[in-house]
C-alpha positions in Angstrom: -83.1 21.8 -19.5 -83.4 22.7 -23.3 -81.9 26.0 -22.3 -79.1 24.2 -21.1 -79.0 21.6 -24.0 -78.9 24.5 -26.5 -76.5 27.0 -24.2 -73.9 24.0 -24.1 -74.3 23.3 -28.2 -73.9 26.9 -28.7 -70.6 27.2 -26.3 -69.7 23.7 -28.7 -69.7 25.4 -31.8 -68.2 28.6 -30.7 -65.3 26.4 -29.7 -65.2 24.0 -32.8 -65.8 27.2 -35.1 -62.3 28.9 -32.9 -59.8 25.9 -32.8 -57.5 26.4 -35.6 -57.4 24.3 -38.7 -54.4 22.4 -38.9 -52.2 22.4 -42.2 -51.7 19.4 -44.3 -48.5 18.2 -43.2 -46.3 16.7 -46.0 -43.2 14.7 -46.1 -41.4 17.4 -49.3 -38.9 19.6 -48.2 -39.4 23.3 -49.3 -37.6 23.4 -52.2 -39.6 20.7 -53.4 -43.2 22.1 -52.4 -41.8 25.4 -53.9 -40.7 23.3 -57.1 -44.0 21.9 -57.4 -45.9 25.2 -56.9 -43.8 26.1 -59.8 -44.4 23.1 -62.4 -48.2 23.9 -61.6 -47.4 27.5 -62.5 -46.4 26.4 -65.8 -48.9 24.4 -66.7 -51.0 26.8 -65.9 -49.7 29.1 -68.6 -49.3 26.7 -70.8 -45.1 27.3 -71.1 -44.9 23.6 -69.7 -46.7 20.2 -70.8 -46.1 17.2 -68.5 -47.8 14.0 -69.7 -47.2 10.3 -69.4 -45.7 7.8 -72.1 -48.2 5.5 -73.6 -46.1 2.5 -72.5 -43.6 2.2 -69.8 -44.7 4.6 -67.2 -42.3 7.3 -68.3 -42.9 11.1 -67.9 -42.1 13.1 -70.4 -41.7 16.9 -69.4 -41.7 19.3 -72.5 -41.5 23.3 -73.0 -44.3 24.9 -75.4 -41.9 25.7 -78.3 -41.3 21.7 -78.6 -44.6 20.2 -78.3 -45.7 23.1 -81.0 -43.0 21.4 -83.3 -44.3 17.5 -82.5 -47.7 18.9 -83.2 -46.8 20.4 -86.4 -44.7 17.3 -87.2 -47.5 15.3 -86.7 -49.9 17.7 -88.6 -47.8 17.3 -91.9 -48.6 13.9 -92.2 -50.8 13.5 -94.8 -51.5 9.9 -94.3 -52.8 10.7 -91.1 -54.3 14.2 -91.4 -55.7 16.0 -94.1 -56.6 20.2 -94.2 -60.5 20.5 -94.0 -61.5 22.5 -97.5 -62.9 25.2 -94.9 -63.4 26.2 -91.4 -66.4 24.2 -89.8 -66.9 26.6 -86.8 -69.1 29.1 -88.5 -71.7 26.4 -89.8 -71.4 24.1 -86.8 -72.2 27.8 -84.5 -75.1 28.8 -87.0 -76.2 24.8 -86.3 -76.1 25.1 -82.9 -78.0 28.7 -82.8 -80.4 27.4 -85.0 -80.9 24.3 -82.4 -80.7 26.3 -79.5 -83.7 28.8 -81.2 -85.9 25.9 -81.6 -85.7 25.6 -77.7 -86.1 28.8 -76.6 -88.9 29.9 -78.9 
């Protein structure tokens, strides 16, 4: 009887590991799928930013070149932003080294 049992679970997942997996269906045509296969391109490679609006649910849609210049814009206020006197990254690494010795030894 356990034979059995274990013979018929076996043939069970045989079959359930053979039957085809079914693809997502979706209600985009193919130029759209294809359009948003290539939007997710872009972001990928950082040649397009898409982001939402703080107000008003808009989406705004922007190529690298222009959010470069709203980020330098932005940078140049003075009110807002000012240059650090130097870089922080080699004291906050040596920090952080320093921190991470402490642990290890």
């Amino acid at each position: 009887s356990d034979k059995r049992v274990d013979s018929l679970l076996e043939e069970l997942m045989h079959a359930i590991e053979q039957t085809p997996k079914r693809k997502r269906k979706t209600n985009m045509t193919h130029r759209e799928v294809a359009g948003l296969k290539w939007c997710r391109e872009k972001v990928r490679s950082r040649t397009l930013y898409i982001t939402r609006a703080d107000k008003g649910g808009s989406i705004y849609i922007f190529d690298a070149e222009t959010v470069s210049q709203i980020i330098d814009k932005a940078l140049q206020d003075r009110a807002k932003y000012s240059p650090l006197p130097e870089d922080p990254r080699k004291s906050i690494r040596k920090n952080l080294n320093d921190l991470l010795d402490t642990f290890i030894l």
